[in-house]
C-alpha atoms as an extended CHARMM CRD file, in Angstrom:
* protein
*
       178  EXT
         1         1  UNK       CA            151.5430000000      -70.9130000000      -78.5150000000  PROA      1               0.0000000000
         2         2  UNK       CA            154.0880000000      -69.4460000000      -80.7610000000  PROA      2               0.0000000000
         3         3  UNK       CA            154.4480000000      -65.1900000000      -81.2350000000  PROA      3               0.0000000000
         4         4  UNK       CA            155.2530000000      -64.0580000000      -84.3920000000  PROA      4               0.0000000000
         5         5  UNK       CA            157.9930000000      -60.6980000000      -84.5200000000  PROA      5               0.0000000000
         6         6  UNK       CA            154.7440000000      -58.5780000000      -85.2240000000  PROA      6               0.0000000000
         7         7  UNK       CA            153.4230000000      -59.0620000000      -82.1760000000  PROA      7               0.0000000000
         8         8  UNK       CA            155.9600000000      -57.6760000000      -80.1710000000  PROA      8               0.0000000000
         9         9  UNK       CA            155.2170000000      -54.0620000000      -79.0650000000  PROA      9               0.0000000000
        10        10  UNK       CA            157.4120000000      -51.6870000000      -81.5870000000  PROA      10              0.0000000000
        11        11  UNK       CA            160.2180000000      -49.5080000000      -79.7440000000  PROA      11              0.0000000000
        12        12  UNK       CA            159.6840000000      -45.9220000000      -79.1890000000  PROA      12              0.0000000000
        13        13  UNK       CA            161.8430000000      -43.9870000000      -81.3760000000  PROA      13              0.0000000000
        14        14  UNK       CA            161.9460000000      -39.8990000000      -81.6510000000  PROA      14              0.0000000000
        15        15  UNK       CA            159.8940000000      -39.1750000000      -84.5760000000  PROA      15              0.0000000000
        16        16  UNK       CA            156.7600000000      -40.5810000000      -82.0930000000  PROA      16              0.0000000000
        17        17  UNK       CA            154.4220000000      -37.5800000000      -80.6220000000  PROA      17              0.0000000000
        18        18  UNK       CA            153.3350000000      -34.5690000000      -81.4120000000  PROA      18              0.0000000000
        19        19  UNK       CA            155.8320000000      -31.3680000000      -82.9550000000  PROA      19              0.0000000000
        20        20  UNK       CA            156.0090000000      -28.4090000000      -80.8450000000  PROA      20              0.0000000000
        21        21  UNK       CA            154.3400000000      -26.4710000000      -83.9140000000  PROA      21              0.0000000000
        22        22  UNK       CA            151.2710000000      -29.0380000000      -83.8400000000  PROA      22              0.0000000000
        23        23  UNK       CA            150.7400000000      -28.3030000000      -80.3060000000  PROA      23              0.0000000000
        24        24  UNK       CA            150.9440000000      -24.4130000000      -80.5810000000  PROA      24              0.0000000000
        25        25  UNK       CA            148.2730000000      -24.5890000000      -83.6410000000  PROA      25              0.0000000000
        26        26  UNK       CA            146.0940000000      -26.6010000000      -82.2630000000  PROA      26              0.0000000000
        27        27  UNK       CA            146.4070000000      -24.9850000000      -78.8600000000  PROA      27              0.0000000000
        28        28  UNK       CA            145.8150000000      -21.5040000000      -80.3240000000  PROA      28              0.0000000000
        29        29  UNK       CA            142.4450000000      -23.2420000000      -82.5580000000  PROA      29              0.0000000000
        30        30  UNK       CA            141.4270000000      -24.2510000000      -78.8430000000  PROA      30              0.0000000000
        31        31  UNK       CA            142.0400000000      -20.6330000000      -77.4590000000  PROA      31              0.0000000000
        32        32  UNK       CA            139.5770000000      -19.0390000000      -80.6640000000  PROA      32              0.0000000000
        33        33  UNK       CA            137.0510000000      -21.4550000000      -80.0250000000  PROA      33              0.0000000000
        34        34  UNK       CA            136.6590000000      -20.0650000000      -76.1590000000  PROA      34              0.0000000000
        35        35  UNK       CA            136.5650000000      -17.0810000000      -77.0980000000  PROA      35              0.0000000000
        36        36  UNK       CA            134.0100000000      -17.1740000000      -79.6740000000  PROA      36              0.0000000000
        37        37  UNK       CA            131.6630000000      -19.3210000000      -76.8940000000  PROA      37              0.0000000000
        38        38  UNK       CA            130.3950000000      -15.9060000000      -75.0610000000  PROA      38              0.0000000000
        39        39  UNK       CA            129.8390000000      -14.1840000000      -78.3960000000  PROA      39              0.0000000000
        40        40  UNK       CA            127.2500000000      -16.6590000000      -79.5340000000  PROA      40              0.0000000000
        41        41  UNK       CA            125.9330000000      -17.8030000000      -76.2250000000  PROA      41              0.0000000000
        42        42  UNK       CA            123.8240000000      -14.4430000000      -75.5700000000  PROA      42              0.0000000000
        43        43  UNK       CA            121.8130000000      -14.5070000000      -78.6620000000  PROA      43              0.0000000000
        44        44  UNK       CA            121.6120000000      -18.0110000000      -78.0400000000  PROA      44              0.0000000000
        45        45  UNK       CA            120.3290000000      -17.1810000000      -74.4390000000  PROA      45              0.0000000000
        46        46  UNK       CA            118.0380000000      -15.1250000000      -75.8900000000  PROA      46              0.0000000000
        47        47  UNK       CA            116.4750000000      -17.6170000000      -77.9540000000  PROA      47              0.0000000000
        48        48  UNK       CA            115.9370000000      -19.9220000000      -75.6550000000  PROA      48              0.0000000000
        49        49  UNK       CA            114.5270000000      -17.4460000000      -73.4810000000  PROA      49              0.0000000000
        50        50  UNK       CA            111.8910000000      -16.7130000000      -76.4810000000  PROA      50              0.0000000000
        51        51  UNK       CA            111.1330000000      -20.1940000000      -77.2500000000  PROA      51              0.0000000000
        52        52  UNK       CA            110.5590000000      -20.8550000000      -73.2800000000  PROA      52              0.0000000000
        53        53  UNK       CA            108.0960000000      -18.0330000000      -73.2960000000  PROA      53              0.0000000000
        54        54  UNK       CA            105.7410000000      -19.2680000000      -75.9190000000  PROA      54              0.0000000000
        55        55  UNK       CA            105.6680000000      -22.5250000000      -74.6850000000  PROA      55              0.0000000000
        56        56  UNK       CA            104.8820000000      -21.2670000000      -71.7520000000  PROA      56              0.0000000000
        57        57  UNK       CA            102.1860000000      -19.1980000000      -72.5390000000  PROA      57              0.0000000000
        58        58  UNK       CA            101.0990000000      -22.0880000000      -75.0790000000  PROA      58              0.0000000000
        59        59  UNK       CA            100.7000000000      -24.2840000000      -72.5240000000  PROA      59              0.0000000000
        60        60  UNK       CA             98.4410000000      -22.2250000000      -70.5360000000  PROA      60              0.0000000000
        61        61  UNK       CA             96.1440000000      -21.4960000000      -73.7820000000  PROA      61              0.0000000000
        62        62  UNK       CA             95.6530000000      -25.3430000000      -74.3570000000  PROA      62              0.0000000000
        63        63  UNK       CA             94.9700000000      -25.5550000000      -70.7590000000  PROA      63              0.0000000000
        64        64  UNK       CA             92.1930000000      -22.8940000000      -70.5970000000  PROA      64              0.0000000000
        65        65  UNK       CA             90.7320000000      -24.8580000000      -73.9250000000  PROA      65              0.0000000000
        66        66  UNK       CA             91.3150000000      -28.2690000000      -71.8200000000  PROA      66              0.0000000000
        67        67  UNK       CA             89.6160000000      -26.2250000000      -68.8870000000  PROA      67              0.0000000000
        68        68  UNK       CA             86.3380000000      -24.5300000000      -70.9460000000  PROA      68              0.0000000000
        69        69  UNK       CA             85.6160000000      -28.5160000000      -72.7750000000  PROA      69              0.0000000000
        70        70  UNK       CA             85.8340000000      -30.3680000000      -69.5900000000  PROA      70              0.0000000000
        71        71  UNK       CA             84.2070000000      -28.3900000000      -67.0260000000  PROA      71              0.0000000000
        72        72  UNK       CA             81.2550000000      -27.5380000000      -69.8960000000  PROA      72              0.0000000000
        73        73  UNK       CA             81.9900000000      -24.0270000000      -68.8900000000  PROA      73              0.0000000000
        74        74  UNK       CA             83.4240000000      -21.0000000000      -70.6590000000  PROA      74              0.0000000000
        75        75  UNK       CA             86.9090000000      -20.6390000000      -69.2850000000  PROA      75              0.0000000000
        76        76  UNK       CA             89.7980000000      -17.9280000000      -69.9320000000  PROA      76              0.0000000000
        77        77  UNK       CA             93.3770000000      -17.1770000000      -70.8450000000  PROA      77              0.0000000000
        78        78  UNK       CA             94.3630000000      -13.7830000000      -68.9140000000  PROA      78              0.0000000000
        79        79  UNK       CA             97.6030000000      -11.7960000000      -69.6340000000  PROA      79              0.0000000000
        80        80  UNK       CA             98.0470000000       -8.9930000000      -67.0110000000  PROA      80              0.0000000000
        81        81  UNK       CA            100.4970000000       -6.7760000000      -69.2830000000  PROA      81              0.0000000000
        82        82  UNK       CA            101.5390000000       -4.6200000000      -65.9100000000  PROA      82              0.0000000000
        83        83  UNK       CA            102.4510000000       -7.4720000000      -63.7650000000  PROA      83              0.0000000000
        84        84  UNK       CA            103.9170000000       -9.7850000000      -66.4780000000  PROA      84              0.0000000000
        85        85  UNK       CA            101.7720000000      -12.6910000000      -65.5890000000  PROA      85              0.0000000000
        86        86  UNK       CA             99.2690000000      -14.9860000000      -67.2960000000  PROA      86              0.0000000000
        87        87  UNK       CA             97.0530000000      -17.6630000000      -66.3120000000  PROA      87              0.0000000000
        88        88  UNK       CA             93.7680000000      -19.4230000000      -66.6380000000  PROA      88              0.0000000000
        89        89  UNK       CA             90.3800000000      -18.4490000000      -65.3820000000  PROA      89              0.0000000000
        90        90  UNK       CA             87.8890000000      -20.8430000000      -64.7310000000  PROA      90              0.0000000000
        91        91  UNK       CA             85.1890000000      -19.0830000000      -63.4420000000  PROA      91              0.0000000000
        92        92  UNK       CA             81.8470000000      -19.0920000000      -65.8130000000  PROA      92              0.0000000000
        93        93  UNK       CA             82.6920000000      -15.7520000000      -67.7050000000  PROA      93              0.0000000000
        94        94  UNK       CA             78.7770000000      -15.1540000000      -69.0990000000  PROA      94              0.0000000000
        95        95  UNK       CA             78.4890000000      -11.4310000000      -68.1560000000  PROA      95              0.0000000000
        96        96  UNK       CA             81.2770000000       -9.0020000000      -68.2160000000  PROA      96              0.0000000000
        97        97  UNK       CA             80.8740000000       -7.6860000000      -64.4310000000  PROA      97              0.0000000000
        98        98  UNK       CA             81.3430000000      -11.5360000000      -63.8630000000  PROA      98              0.0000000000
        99        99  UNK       CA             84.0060000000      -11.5740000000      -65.5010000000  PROA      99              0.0000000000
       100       100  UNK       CA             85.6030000000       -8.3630000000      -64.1610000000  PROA      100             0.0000000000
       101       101  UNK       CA             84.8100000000       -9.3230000000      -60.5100000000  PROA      101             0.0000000000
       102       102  UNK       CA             86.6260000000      -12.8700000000      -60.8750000000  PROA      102             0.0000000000
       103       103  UNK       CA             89.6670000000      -11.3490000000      -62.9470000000  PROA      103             0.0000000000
       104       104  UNK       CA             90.0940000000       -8.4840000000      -59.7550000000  PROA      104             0.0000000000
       105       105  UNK       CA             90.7260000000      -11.4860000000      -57.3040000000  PROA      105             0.0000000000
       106       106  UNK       CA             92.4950000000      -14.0160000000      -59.7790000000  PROA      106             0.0000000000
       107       107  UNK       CA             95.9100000000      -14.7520000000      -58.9690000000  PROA      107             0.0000000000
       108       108  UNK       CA             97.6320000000      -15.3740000000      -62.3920000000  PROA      108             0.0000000000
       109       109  UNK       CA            100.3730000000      -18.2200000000      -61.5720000000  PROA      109             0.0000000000
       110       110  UNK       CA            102.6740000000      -17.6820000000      -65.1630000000  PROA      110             0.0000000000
       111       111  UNK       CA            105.4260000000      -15.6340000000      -64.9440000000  PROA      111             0.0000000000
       112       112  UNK       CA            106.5630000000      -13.5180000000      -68.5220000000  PROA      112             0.0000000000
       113       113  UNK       CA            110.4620000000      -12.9320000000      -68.9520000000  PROA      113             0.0000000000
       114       114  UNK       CA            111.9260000000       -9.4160000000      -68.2370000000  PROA      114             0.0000000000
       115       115  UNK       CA            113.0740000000       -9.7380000000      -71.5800000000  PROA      115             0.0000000000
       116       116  UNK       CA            110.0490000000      -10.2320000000      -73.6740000000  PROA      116             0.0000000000
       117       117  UNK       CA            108.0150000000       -7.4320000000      -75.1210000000  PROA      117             0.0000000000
       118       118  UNK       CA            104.8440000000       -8.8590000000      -74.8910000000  PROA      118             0.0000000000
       119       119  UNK       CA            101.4880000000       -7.4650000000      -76.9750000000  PROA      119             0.0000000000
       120       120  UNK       CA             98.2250000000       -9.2000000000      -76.9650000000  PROA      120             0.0000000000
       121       121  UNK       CA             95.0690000000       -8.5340000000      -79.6870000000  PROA      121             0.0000000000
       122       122  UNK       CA             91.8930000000      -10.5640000000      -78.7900000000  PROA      122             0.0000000000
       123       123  UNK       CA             88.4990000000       -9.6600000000      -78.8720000000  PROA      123             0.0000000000
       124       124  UNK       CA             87.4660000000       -8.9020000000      -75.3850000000  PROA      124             0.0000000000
       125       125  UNK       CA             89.3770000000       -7.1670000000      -73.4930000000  PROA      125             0.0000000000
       126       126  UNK       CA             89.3210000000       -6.8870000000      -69.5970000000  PROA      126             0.0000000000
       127       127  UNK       CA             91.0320000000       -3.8770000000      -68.9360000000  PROA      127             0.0000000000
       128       128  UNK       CA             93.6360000000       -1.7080000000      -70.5890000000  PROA      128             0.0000000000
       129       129  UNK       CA             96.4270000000       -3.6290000000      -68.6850000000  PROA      129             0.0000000000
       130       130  UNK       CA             94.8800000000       -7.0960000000      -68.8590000000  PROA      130             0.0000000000
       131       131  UNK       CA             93.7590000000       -9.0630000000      -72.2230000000  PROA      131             0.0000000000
       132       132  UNK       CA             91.2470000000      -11.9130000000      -72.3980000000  PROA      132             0.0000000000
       133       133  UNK       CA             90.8020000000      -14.6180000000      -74.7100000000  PROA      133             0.0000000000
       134       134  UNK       CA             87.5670000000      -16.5570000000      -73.8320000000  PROA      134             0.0000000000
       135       135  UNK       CA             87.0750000000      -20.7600000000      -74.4500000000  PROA      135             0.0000000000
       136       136  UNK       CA             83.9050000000      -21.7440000000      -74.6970000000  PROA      136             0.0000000000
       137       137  UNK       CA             82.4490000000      -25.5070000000      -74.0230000000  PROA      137             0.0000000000
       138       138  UNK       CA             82.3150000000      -26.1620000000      -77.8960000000  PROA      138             0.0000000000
       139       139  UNK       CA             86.3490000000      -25.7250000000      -78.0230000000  PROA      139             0.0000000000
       140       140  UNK       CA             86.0490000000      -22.7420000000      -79.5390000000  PROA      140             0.0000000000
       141       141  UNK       CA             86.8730000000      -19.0470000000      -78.5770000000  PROA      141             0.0000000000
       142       142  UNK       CA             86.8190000000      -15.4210000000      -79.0950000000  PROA      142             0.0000000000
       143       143  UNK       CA             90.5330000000      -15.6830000000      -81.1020000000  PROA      143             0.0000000000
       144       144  UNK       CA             93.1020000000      -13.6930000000      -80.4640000000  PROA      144             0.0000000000
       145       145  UNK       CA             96.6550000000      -13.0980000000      -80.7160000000  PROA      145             0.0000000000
       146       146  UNK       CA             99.9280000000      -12.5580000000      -78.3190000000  PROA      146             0.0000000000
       147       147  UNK       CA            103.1170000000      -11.6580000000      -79.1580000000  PROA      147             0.0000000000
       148       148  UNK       CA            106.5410000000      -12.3340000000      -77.6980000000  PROA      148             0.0000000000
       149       149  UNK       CA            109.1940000000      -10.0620000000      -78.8700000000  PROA      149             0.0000000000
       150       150  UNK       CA            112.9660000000      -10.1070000000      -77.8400000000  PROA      150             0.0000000000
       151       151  UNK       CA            116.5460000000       -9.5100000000      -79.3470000000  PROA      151             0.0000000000
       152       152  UNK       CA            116.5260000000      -12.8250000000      -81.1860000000  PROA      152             0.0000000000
       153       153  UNK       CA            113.1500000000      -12.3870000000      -83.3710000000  PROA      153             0.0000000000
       154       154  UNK       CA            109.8650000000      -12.2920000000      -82.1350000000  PROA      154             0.0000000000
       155       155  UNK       CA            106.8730000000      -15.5140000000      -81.7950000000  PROA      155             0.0000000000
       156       156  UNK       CA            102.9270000000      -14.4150000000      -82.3370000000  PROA      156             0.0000000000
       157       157  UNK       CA            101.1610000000      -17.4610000000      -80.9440000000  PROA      157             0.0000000000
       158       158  UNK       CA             97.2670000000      -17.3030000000      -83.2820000000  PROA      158             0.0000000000
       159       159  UNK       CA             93.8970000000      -18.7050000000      -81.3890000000  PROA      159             0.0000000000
       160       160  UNK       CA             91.9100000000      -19.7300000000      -83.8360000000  PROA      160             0.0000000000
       161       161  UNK       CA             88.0730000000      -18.4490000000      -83.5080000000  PROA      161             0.0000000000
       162       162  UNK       CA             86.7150000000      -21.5100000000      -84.5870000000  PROA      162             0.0000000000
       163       163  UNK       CA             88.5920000000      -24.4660000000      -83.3550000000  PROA      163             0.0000000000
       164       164  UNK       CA             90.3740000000      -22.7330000000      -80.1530000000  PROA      164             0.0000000000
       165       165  UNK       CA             94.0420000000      -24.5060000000      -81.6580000000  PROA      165             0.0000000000
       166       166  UNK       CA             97.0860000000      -22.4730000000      -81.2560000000  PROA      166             0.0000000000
       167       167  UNK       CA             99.2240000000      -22.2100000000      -83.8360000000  PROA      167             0.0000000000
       168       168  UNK       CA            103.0800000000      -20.8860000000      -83.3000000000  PROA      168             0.0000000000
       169       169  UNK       CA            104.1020000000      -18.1520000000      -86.1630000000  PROA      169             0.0000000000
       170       170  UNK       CA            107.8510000000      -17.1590000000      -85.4510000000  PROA      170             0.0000000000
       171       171  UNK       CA            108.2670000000      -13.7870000000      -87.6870000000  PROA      171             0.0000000000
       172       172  UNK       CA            111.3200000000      -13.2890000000      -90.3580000000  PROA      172             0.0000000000
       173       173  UNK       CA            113.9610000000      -10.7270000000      -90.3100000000  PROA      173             0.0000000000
       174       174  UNK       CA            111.7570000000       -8.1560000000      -92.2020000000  PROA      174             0.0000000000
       175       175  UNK       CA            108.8520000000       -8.2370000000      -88.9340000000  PROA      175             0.0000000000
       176       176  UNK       CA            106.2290000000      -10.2310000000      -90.5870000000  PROA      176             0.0000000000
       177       177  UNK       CA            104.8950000000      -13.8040000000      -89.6910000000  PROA      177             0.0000000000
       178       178  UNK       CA            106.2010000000      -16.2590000000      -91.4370000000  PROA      178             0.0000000000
């Protein structure tokens, strides 16, 4: 089998490589790039940190409504706004010294960021430092609404009243839902 000439590797010669000025630009576009990396990562961090949150505390509202249809029992979401924590109740909450008896000994196994401002509006209320929203068997609730607020915007997750669905409302620069 014959080679033609174009085959043949091509001899080095000095105009091959990279200039000493192509190096230093593209070694000082290298060195901006680092440095902008810590600048962005914290809000970054901070959004992540936001977006964990809700889904966290999502989670646990579709589980209490998973919970309440099941079981054929009213079930509930609890945020304890003192400790940080959140969970689900499954106790039969029909009365409210029921209700305040099994929230006293409920350990609550969701943990909240430091970071997060948290607020919670629902309808019944278990104490001043610990909010409620109730499922019922149907699917439904008692509605409500929670919060998450941190450096990077804030999240207000809804419960619907009539169907028990959350729905996920991050807010705009100007502090309404969007």
């Amino acid at each position: 089998m014959k080679t033609s000439a174009t085959d043949r590797p091509r001899p080095i010669t000095a105009q091959d490589g990279f200039t000493l000025i192509e190096l230093l630009v593209t070694l000082t576009l290298a060195g901006l790039l680092l440095a902008l990396v810590p600048a962005l990562s914290g809000q970054g961090g901070d959004r992540a940190r936001l977006n964990a949150g809700a889904r966290s505390v999502v989670a646990a509202l579709a589980l209490a409504r998973s919970d309440a249809v099941m079981r054929n029992a009213d079930s509930a979401f609890v945020l304890d706004l003192e400790q940080r924590r959140f969970g689900v109740v499954g106790a039969a909450l029909a009365g409210s010294a029921r209700a305040e008896s099994t929230l006293a000994g409920s350990a609550l196994d969701g943990a909240l960021d430091p970071g997060l401002a948290v607020t919670m509006t629902a309808g019944a209320a278990a104490s001043a430092a610990r909010g409620l929203i109730r499922f019922h068997p149907n699917g439904g609730s008692d509605g409500g609404d929670v919060t998450l607020r941190n450096p990077a915007g804030a999240v207000t997750l809804r419960v619907d009243w009539l169907t028990g669905a959350v729905s996920v409302r991050p807010h705009t620069g100007d502090g309404r839902g969007a």
